[in-house]
C-alpha positions as CSV (number, residue, x, y, z in Angstrom):
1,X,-13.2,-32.8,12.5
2,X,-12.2,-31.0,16.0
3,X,-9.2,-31.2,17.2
4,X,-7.6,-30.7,20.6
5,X,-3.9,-29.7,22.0
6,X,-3.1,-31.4,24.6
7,X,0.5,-30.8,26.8
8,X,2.1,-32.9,29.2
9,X,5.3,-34.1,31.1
10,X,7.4,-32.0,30.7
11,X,7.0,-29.8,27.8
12,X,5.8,-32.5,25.1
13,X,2.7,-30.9,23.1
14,X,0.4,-32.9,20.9
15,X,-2.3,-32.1,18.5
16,X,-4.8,-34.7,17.9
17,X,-8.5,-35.4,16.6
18,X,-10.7,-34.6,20.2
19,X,-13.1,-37.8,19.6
20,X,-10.2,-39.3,20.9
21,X,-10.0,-37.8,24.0
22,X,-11.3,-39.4,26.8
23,X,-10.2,-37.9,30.2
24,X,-12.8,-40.8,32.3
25,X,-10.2,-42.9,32.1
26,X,-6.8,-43.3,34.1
27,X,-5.1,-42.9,30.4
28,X,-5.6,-41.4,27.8
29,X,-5.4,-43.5,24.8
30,X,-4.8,-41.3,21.2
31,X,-4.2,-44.2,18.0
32,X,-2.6,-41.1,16.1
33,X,-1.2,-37.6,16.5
34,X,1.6,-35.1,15.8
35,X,4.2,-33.6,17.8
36,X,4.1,-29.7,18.0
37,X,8.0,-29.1,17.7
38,X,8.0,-25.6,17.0
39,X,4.7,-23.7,18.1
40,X,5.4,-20.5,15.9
41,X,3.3,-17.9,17.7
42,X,3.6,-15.1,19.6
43,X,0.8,-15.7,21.9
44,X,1.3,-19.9,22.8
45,X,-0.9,-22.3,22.6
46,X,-3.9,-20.3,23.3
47,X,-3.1,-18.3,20.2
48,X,-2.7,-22.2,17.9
49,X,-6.0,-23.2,19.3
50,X,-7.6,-20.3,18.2
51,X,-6.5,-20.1,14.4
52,X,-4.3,-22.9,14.1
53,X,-0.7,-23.6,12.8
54,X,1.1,-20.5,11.6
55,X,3.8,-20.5,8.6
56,X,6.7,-20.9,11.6
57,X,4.6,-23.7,13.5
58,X,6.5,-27.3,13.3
59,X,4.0,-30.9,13.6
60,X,6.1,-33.9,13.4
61,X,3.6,-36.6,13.1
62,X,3.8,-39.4,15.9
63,X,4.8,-43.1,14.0
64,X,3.1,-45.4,16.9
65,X,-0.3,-45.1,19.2
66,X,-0.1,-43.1,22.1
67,X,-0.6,-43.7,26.0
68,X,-0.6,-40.9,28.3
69,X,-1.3,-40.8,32.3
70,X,-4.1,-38.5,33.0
71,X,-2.2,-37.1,35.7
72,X,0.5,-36.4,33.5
73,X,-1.6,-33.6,31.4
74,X,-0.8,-30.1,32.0
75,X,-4.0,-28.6,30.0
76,X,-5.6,-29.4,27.1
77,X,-7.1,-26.9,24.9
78,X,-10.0,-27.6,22.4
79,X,-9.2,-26.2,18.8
80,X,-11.7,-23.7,17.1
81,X,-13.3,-24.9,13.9
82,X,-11.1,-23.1,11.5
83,X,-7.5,-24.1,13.8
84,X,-9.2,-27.5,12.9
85,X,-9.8,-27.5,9.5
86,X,-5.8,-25.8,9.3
87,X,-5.0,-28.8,12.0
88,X,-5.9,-31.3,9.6
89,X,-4.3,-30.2,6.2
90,X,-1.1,-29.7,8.6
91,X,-0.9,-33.4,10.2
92,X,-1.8,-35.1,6.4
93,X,1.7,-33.0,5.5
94,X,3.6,-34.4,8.8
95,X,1.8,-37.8,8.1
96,X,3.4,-38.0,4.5
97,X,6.4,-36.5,5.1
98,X,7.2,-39.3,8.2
99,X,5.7,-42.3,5.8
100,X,8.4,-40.9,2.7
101,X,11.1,-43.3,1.7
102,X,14.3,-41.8,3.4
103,X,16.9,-41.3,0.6
């Protein structure tokens, strides 16, 4: 599964699956994603895209679908097949840890 890293407005950075990325359209419409909180590099998002979340990078999975203006996207960066394969075991974490019970 690729994914892709996509910022916009001002500051907010996602990483999502790319077959969800259609920039035709006036919107871009993602059903699920996380929220890069704390990149964790020394080299931005270049350096995440390339080989993925580092032990200092923070994803805080997204709860709802999301809706962004095309015009609103700063860049979006397409993830290298190993930052993907990372990508994905990463999200599952943010996914289970948003889904937990709170206590």
């Amino acid at each position: 599964m690729a994914h892709s890293i996509i910022s916009f407005g001002r500051g907010h950075t996602i990483v999502c699956d790319s077959k969800y990325v259609d920039t035709t359209q006036s919107m871009l419409k993602i059903p699920s994603a996380c929220t890069v909180r704390v990149w964790g590099t020394q080299k931005g998002l270049g350096e995440l895209s390339a080989h993925g979340p580092t032990k200092s990078t923070t994803l805080d999975a997204i709860a709802f679908p999301l809706a962004i203006p095309r015009d609103a996207i700063h860049i979006i960066y397409e993830c290298s097949a190993a930052s993907s394969e990372s990508f994905t075991k990463d999200m599952k974490k943010a996914e289970a840890e948003l889904l937990k019970p709170s206590t």
